[in-house]
C-alpha positions, 0 to 999 in steps of 0.5 A, a space after each residue: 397335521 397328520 399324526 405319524 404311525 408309530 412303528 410297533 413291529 418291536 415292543 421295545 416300552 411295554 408300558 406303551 401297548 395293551 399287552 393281551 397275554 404273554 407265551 407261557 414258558 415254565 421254569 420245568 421248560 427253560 430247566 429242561 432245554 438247559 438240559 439239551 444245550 448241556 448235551 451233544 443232542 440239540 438237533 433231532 434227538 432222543 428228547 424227540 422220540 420222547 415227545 412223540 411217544 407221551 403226547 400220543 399216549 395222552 393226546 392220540 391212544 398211542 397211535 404213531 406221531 410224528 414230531 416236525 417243525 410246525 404245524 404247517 410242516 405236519 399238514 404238509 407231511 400230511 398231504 404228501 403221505 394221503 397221496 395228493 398231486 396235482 390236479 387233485 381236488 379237496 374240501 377245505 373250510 373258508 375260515 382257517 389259518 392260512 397254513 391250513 392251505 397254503 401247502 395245496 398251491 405248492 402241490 398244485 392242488 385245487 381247493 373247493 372252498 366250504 362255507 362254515 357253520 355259523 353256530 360253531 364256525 366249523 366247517 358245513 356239513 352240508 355244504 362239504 356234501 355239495 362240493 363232493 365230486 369224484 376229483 375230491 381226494 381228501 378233507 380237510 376239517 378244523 376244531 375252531 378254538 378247540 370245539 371239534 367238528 361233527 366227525 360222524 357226518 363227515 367220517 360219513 361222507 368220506 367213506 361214501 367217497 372213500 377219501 381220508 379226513 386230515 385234521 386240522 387241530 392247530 386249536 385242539 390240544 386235549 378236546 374230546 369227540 363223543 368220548 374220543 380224543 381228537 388225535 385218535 379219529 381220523 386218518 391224519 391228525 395234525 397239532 401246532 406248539 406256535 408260540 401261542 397255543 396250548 402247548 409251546 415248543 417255541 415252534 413246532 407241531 405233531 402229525 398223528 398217523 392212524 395207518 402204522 404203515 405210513 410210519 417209515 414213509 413219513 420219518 423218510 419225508 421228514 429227513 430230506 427223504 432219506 431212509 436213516 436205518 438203510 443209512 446207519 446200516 451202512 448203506 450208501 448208494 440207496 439211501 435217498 428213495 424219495 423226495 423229502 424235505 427239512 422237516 424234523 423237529 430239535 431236541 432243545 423244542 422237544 425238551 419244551 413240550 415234554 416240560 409242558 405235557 408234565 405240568 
């Protein structure tokens, strides 16, 4: 007879299942977003601005961040911001997460696929210098388990072409390049608090945005498009000025990454 598969979407005994490792949340963490559910801000709220501003200043040399609801959500802003459409071409590596492109198939942007190097599973220099051609506006690198790409090569093809370079970090919390932390080099730069990364906020990720002046265009993204200042200020009748969507990260997540970002 053929055994039955046990169904084991939901762990109710432990005691029947390997247990590899558990999300780490400190007591500093569960303290603090006991804090944010005690106050009238558990939605998008000063904690945020908070977090922003001490992750980049340990992670990003106080280059402008952006705190959104995922690491997906921070490529996708990502995206929108380094001016992608559709019809465009970019070069991502064949070996990442699916969040990596799964925002290009909703933008209608054609992917050319780079093979990886075999020695350190980022993607292949050469290979991305192959698939270079005048439709490519962008490329996308990611640090595999921490160990950051050959930025140099690839800062080097794309000023040849004039494109940015988009930075998946989702496994790079902390890493260095040479010196420089990954966060500080590239056009975008995103990080991902999965429940399973370095940093936790339940969900959630960060962009860092080298060009300051994309700064009011992403928090405008981030919140439905609106532009929140013209808002407060009170004006009504223009304050949507693009197409934006739900992106922005809460308070009680924010408490959890500033508890991580201090231990």
């Amino acid at each position: 007879m053929k055994k039955p598969v046990k169904d084991m979407s939901l762990m109710h005994d432990e005691s029947d299942n390997i247990v590899m490792f558990y999300p780490h949340v400190s007591k500093l963490a569960k303290k603090s977003v006991m804090e944010v559910l005690d106050t009238r801000w558990i939605g998008q709220g000063p904690k945020v601005k908070l977090f922003e501003e001490s992750f980049s200043k340990k992670f990003a040399s106080k280059l402008p961040a952006i705190a959104v609801g995922s690491g997906t959500d921070a490529l996708h802003l990502s995206y929108i911001l380094a001016g992608l459409k559709s019809g465009d071409e970019v070069i991502a590596p064949v070996f990442t997460c699916t969040a990596t492109n799964i925002p290009f198939l909703y933008m209608g942007i054609k992917i050319l696929f780079a093979d990886i190097d075999p020695d350190t599973m980022n993607i292949d220099i050469n290979h991305v210098a192959q698939l270079m051609n005048k439709n490519v506006k962008a490329i996308i690198c990611v640090h595999y388990g921490g160990l950051p790409c050959d930025m140099d090569e690839l800062q080097n093809i794309a000023y040849k072409w004039s494109v940015p370079i988009i930075e998946d970090a989702a496994h790079a919390v902390g890493a260095k390049y040479k010196g420089s932390t990954i966060g500080s080099i590239s056009d975008f730069t995103m990080f991902s608090f999965q429940a399973i990364k370095h940093i936790t906020t339940g969900d959630g990720g960060m962009l860092i945005i080298k060009n300051k002046e994309l700064i009011d265009q992403a928090e405008r993204v981030r919140w439905f498009g609106i532009d929140r200042n013209a808002k407060q200020a009170g004006i009504w009748e223009n304050d949507i000025t693009e197409i934006g969507y739900k992106y922005q990260m809460t308070d009680i997540a924010a408490a959890m990454g500033i508890a991580s970002l201090q231990e």
